[in-house]
N, C-alpha and C positions, 0 to 999 in steps of 0.2 A: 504494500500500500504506500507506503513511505518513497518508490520511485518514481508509482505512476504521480505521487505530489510534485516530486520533484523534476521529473518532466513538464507537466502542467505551468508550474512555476518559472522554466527556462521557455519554452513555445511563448507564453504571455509577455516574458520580458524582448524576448525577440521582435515579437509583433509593437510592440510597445518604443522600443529602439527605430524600427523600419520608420512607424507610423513621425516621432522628431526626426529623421532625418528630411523623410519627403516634406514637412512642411518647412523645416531649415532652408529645405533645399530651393521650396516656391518664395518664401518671405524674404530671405536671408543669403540672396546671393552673392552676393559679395563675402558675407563670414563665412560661407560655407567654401568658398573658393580660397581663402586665406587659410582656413583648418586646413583644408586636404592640402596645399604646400607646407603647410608646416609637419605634418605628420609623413610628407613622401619627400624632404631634402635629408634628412636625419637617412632615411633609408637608401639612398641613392649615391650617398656618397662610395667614393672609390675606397678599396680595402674592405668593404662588402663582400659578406657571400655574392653569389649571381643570383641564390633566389631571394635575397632581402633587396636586392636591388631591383630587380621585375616587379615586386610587390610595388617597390616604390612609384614604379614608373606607371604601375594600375593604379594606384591613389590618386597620382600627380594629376591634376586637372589638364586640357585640353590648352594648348597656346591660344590667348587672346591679339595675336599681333593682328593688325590692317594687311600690312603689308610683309611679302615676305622677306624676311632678312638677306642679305648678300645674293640677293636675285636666285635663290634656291627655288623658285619656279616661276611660270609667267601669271602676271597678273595686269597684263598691260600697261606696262607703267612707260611705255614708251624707249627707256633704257637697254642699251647692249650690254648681254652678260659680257662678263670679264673674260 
């Protein structure tokens, strides 16, 4: 009896966890985008296993640039790559 509890008690808190993330995630985009950096640079550094670093790189949120850096693709910007 005491496990099916404590399953019970883990499924709730998980759904519970999910349920703050997605609304962090709608309300609080900017904080939520500043956590998951902060929680995936610590992990990505070099001297890293390789799997603490993948993790890191699935945290890490998506690049927000306009444009792409050192013409790493085209974006019509008019410009000849190098």
């Amino acid at each position: 009896m005491k496990a099916a509890l404590a399953i019970q008690y883990a499924v709730i808190a998980l759904a519970v966890l999910l349920s703050a993330w997605v609304v962090m995630k709608k309300q609080f985009p900017q904080a939520t985008r500043r956590l998951r950096v902060a929680m995936a640079v610590p992990l990505i550094r070099d001297g890293r296993p390789r799997w603490l670093r993948s993790m890191g790189r699935r945290i890490a949120p998506a690049s927000t640039q306009e444009a792409d850096s050192a013409c790493g693709g085209c974006n019509n910007c008019g410009s000849e790559k190098p």
